[in-house]
PAZAPA-4460 file (N, C-alpha, C; in steps of 0.05 Angstrom, whole numbers, plus 32768, in hexadecimal, padded with zeros to 4 digits):
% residues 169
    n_x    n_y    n_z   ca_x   ca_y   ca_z    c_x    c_y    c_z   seq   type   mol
   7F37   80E3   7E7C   7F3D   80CF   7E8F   7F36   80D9   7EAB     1      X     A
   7F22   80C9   7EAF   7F1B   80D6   7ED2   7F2B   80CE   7EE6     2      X     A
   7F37   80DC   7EFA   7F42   80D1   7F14   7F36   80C8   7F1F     3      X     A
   7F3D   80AD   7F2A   7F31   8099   7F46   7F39   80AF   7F62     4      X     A
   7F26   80A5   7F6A   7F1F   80AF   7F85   7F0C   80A0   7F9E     5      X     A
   7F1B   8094   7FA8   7F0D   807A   7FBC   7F0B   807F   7FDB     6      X     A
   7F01   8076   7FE4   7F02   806D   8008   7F04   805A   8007     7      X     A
   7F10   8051   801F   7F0D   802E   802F   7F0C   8035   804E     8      X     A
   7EEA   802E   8055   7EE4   8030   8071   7ED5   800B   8079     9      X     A
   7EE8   7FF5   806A   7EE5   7FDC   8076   7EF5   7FCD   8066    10      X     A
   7EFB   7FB0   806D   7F0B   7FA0   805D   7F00   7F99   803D    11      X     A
   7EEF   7F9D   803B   7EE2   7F92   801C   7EE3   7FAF   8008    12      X     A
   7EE7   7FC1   8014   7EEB   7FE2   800F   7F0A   7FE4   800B    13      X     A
   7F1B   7FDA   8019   7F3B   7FD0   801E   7F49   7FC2   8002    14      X     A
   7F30   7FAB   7FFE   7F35   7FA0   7FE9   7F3A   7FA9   7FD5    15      X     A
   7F24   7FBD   7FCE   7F1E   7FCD   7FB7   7F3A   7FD6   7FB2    16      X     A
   7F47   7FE6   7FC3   7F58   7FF8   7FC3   7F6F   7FED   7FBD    17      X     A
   7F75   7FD4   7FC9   7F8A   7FC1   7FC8   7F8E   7FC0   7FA2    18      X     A
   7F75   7FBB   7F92   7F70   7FAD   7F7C   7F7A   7FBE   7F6B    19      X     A
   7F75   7FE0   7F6A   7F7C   7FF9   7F66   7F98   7FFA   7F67    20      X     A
   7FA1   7FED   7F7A   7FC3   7FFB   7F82   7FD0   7FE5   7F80    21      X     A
   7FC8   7FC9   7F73   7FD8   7FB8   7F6C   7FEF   7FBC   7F59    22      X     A
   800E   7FB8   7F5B   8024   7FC6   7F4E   8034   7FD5   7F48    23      X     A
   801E   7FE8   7F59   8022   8003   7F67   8042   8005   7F69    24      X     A
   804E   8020   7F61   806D   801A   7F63   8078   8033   7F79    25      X     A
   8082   803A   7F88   808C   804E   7F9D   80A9   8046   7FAD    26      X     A
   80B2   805D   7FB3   80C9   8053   7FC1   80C1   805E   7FDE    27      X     A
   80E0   8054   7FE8   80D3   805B   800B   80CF   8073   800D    28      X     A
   80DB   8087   8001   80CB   80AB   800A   80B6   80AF   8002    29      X     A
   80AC   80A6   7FF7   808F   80A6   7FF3   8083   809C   800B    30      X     A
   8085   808D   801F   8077   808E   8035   8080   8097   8041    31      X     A
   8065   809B   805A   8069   80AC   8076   805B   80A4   8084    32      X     A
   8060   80AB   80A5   8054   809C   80BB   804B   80BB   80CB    33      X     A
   803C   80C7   80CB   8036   80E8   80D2   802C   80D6   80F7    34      X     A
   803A   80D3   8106   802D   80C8   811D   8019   80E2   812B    35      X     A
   8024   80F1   812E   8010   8105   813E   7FED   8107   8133    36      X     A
   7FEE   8106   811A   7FD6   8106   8105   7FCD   80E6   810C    37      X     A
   7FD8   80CE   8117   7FD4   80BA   8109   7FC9   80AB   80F3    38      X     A
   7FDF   80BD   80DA   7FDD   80B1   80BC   7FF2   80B0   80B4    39      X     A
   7FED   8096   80AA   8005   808C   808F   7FFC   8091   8074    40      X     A
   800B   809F   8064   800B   809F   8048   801E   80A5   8037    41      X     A
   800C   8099   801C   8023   8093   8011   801B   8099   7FF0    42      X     A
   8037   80A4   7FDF   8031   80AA   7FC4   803A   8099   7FB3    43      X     A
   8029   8092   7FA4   8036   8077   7F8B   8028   8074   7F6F    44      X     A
   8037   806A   7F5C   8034   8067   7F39   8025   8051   7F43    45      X     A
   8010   8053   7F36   7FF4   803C   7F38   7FF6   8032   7F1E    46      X     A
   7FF4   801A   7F17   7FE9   8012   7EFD   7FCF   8012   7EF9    47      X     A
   7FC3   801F   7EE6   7FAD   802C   7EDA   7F9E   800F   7ECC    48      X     A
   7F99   7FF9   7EE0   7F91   7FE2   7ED4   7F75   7FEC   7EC7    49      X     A
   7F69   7FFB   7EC8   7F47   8003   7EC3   7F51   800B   7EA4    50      X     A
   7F67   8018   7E9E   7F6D   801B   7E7E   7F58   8011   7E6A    51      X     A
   7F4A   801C   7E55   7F3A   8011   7E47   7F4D   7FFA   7E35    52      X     A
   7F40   7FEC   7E2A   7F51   7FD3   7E1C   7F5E   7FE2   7E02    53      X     A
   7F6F   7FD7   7DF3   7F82   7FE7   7DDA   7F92   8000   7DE8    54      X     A
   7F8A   800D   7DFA   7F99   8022   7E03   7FB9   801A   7E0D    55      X     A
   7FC8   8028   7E06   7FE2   8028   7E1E   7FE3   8029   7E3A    56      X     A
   7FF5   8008   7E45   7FF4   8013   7E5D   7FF6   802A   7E68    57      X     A
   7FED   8027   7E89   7FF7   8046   7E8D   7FF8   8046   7EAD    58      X     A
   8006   8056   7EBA   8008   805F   7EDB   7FFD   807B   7EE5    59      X     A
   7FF2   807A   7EFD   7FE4   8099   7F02   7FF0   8098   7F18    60      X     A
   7FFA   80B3   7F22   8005   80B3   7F40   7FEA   80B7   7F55    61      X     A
   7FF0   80B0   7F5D   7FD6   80A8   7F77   7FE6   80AD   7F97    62      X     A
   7FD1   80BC   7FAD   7FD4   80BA   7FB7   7FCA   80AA   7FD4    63      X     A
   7FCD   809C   7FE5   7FBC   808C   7FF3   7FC5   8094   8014    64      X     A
   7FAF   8094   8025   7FB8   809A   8040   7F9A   8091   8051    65      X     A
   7FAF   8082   8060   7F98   8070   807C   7F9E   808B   8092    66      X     A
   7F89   8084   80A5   7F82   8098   80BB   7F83   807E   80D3    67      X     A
   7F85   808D   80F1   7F80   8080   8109   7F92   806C   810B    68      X     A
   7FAD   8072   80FF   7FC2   805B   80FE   7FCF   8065   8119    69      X     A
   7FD5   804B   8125   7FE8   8050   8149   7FFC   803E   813F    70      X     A
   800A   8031   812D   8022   8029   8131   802A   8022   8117    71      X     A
   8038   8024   8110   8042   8015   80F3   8068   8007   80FD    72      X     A
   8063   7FEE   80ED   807A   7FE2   80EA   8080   7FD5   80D2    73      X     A
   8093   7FD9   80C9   80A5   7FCB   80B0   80B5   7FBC   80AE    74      X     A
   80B6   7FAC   8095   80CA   7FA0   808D   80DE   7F9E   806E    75      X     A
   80F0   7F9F   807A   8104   7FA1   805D   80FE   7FC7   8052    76      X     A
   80FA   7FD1   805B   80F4   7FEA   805F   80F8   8009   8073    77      X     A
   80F7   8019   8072   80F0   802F   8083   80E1   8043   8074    78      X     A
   80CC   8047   807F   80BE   805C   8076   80BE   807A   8076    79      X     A
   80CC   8082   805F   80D6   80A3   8061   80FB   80A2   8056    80      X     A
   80FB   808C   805C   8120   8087   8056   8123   808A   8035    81      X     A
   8137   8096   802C   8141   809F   800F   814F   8085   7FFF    82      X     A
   8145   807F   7FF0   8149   805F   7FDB   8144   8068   7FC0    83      X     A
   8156   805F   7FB2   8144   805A   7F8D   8139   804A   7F8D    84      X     A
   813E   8035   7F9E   8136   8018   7F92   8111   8018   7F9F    85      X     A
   810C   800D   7F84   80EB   8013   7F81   80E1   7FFA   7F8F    86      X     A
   80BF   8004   7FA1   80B2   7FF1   7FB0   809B   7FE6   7F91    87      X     A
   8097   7FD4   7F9C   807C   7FC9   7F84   806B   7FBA   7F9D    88      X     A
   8050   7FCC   7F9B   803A   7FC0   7FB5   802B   7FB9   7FA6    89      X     A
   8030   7F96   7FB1   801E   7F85   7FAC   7FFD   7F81   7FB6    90      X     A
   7FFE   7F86   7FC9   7FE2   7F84   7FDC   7FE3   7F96   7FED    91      X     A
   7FCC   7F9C   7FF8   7FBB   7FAB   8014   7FA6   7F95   8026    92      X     A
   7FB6   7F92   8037   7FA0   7F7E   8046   7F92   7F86   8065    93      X     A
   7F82   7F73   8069   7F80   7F81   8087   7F72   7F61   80A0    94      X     A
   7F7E   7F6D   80BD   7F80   7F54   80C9   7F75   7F61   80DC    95      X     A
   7F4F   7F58   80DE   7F4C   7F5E   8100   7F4E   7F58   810C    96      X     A
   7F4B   7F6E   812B   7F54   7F67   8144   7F3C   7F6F   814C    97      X     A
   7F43   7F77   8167   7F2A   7F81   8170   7F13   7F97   8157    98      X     A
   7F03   7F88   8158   7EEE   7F9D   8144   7EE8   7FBA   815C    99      X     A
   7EED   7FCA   813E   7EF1   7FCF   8123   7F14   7FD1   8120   100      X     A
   7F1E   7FD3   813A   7F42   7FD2   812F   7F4C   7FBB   811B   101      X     A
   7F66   7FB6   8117   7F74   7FAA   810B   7F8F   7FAD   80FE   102      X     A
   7F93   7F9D   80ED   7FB2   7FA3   80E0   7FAE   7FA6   80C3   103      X     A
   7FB4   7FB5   80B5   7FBA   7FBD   809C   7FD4   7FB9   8091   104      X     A
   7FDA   7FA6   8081   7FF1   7FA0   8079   7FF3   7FA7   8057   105      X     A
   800E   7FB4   8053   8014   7FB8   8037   8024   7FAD   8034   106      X     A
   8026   7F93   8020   803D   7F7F   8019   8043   7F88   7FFA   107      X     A
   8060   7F86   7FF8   806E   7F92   7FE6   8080   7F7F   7FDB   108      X     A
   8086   7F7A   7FC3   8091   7F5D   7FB8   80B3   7F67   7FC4   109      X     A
   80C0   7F4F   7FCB   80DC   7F4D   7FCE   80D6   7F4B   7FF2   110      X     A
   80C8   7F41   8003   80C0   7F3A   8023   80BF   7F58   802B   111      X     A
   80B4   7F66   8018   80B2   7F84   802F   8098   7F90   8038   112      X     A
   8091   7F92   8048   8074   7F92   8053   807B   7FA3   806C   113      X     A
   805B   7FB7   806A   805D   7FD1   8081   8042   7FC6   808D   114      X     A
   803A   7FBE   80AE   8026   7FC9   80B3   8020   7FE3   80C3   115      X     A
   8009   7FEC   80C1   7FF9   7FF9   80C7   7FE5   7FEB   80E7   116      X     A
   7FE6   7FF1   8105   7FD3   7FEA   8110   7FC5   8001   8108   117      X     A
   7FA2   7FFB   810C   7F91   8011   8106   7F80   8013   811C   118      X     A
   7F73   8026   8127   7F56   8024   8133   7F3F   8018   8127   119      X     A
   7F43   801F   8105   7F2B   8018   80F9   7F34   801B   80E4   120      X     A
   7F28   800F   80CC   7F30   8019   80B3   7F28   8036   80A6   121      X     A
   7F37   8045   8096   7F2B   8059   8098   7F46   8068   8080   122      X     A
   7F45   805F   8063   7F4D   8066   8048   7F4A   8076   8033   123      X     A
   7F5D   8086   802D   7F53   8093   8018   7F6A   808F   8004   124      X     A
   7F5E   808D   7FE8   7F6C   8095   7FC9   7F66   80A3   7FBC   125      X     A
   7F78   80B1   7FAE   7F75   80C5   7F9C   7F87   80C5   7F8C   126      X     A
   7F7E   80C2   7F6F   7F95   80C9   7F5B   7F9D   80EB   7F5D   127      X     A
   7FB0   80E3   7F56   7FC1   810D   7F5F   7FB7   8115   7F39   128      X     A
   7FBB   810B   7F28   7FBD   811B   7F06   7FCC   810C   7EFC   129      X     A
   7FDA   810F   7EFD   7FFE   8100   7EE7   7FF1   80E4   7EDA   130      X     A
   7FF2   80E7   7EC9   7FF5   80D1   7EB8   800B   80C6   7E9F   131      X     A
   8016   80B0   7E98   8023   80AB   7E8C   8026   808E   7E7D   132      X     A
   802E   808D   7E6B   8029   8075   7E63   8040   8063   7E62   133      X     A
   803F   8049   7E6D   8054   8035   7E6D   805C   801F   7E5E   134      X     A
   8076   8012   7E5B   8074   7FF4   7E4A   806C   7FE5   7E58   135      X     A
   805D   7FD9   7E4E   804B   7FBD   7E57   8041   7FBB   7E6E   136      X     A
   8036   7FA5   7E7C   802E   7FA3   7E8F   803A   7F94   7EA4   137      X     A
   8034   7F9D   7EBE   803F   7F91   7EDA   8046   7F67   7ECE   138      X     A
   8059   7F62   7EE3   805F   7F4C   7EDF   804E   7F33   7EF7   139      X     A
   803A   7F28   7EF4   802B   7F18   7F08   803A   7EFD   7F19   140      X     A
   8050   7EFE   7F17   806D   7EE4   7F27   8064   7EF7   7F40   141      X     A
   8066   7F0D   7F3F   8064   7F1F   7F58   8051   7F1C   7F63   142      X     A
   8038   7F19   7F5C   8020   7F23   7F68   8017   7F06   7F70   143      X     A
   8026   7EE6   7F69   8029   7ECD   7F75   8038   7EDA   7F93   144      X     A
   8056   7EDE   7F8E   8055   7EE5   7FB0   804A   7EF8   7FBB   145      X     A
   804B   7F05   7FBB   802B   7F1B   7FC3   8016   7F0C   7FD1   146      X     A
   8013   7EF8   7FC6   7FEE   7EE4   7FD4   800A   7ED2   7FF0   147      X     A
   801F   7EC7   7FE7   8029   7EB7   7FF8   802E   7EC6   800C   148      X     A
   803A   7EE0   800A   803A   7EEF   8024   8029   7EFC   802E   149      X     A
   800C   7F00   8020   7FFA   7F08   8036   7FEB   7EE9   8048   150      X     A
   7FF4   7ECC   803D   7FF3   7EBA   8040   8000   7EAE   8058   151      X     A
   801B   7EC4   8063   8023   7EBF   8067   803A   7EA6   806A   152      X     A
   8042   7EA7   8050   805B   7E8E   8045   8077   7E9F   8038   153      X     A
   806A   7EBA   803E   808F   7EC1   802D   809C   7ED9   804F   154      X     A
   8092   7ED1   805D   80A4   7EDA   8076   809D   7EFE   8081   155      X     A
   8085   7F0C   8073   808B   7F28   8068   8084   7F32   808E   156      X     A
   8078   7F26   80A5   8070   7F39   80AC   8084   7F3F   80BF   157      X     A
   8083   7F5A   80CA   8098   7F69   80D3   809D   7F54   80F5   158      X     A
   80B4   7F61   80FA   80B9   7F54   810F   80C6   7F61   812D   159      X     A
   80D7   7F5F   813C   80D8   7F81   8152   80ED   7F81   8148   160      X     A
   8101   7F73   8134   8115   7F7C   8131   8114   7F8D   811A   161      X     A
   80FA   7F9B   810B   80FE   7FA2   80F3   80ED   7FC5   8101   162      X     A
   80ED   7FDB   80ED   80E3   7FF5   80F6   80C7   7FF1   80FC   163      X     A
   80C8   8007   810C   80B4   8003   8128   80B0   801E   8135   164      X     A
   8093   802B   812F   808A   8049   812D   8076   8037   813C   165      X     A
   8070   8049   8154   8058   804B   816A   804F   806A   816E   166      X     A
   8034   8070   816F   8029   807D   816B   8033   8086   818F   167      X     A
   803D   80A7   8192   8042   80A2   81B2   8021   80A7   81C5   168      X     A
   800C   80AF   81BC   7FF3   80B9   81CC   7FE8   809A   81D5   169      X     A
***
């Protein structure tokens, strides 16, 4: 079984990655907001959708981390805060602004969504090794709100009353 190993240096590159980490399961210590570095990343059970057919599902831990991030804000969340209760990321999206900047948003089923402002896009993934095999497969009711909230119809994006990391340079 080979490890994935990707970049994303544009939105159609973003996509890719999004498609990869659909279901993706992590809790909040698994992310981080490294401001001095400006990078966010983050470690999570990927569903191994590429699985050959008849095989057992399966999850690989993966790691993912954007560069040139100046602010991140959340919702229904804190990033680095100690929880059991497990995230399931639905999507990776991205909203330009001034080219090449923008917003990078990770929407997470149950209205929880982190963005990312960026300078530019600028992604990396890597599966870490671990593999394991799971019952069945992800449930797709989720990945309906998932499209409504990057759609903006299920309320996800953050707001000043929710956490709020500014890059201080």
């Amino acid at each position: 079984m080979e490890l994935l190993k990707l970049a994303a240096l544009d939105a159609e590159d973003l996509a890719i990655l999004s498609a990869h980490l659909q279901d993706a399961v992590l809790l909040p210590q698994d992310l981080a907001y490294l401001a001095p570095s400006h990078r966010f990343v983050l470690v999570g059970r990927r569903f191994d959708w590429s699985a050959p057919e008849g095989e057992a599902p399966r999850r690989r831990l993966t790691g993912l981390h954007f560069e040139r991030v100046m602010a991140v804000r959340a919702r229904g969340i804190t990033p680095g805060s100690t929880s059991d209760e497990p995230l399931n990321l639905l999507a990776v999206t991205f909203q330009p602004k001034e080219e090449p900047s923008g917003t990078i948003t990770l929407v997470f089923a149950g209205k929880v969504a982190i963005q990312l402002d960026v300078e530019c896009i600028e992604a990396r993934l890597k599966d870490l090794g671990p593999v394991w095999e799971v019952e069945g497969r992800p449930d797709h009711e989720a990945a309906q709100a998932g499209r409504a909230a990057i759609q903006g119809d299920a309320g996800t994006a953050p707001s000043d009353k929710d956490y709020v990391v500014k890059d201080s340079a």
